[in-house]
C-alpha positions, 0 to 999 in steps of 0.5 A: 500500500506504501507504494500507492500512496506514494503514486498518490501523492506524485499526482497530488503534487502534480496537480496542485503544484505545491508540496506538502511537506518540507522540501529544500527548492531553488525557483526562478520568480518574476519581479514585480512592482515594487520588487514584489517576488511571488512564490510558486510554493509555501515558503518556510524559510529562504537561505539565498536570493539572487538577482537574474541578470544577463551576463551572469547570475549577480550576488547572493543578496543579504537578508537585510536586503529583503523581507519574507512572507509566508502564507503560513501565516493568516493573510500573508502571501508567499512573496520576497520583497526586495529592496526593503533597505539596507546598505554594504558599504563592500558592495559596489552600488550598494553603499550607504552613500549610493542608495544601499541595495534599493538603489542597486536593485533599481540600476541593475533592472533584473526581472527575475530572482533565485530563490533557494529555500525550504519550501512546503507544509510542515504535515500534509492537510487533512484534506490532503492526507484524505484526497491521497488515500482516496487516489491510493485506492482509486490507482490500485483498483485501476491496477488490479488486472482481470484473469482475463489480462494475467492469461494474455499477458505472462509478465503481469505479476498478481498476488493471492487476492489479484494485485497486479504486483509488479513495480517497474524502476522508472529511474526517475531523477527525484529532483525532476519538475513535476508537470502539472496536471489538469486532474489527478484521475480522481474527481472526488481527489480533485475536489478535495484538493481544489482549494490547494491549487497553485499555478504559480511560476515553474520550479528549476529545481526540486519537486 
């Protein structure tokens, strides 16, 4: 049962382009008015973030350089504000004298931010955890072969009570992007988890 529990939650993933439990990202995010950086996921805690430019990718930006929000907390969205305040008077542009970083920020015009951090829930919702035992269920039924099918097809694997038991190695890279789904093949899943849905911007990296 692990193992379909585990395919549920792919799907859930998937289809709600969040995760649900603490998971170390890195995501590439717009910057909008007022250096207002949405975040694709629920924010825990950022470790680093770094300015998109052109030539290369600019300095790890100090954390007095920007504020964080969390939807974790009632009211608030997952965002990095940036230019905030804050000055270094060892970085070039960034000095007290020249503006700190808000001045930098508005010089250097970058569009888009790298942000490394620690992204997710810290457990799953309960409406989560219900929607991934009802795909569980749902993906083992659809996997359960008719007598029919084990005679035609010899590499089918069932157990004693008819469970097709044969796991395929896919050899997926788990820091792959997971693709969005426009369902997770279960309506009663789907309308569990519909208001978990995020279509925010696409990760570079991890879940």
């Amino acid at each position: 049962m692990t193992a379909w529990i585990a395919a549920g939650r792919e799907r859930i993933d998937a289809y709600t382009q969040q995760v649900f439990e603490p998971t170390d990202l890195v995501v590439v995010a717009d910057v909008g008015a007022g250096g207002l950086v949405i975040l694709p996921r629920r924010i825990r805690t950022v470790t680093s973030v770094v300015p998109v430019l052109n030539a290369d990718d600019g300095p790890v930006i100090p954390s007095s350089a920007y504020r964080v929000t969390s939807s974790s907390v009632l009211g608030q969205v997952d965002a990095v504000h940036l230019a905030w305040g804050g000055y270094d008077d060892l970085v070039v542009g960034a000095e007290s004298y020249n503006g700190g970083w808000k001045g930098l920020w508005s010089r250097w015009g970058a569009e888009q931010v790298k942000v490394s951090g620690s992204f997710g829930y810290d457990a799953a919702p309960l409406l989560v955890g219900q929607a991934n035992a009802i795909l569980a269920a749902h993906l083992q039924a659809q996997a359960k072969p008719s007598d029919a099918d084990a005679e035609q097809d010899p590499t089918i694997t069932v157990d004693d009570e008819g469970n097709n038991v044969a796991i395929e190695d896919t050899d997926d890279d788990p820091s792959d992007v997971v693709a969005p789904a426009s369902s997770t093949g279960s309506t009663q899943a789907d309308a569990l988890l519909v208001t978990y849905l995020n279509r925010g911007p696409s990760l570079i990296g991890g879940v």
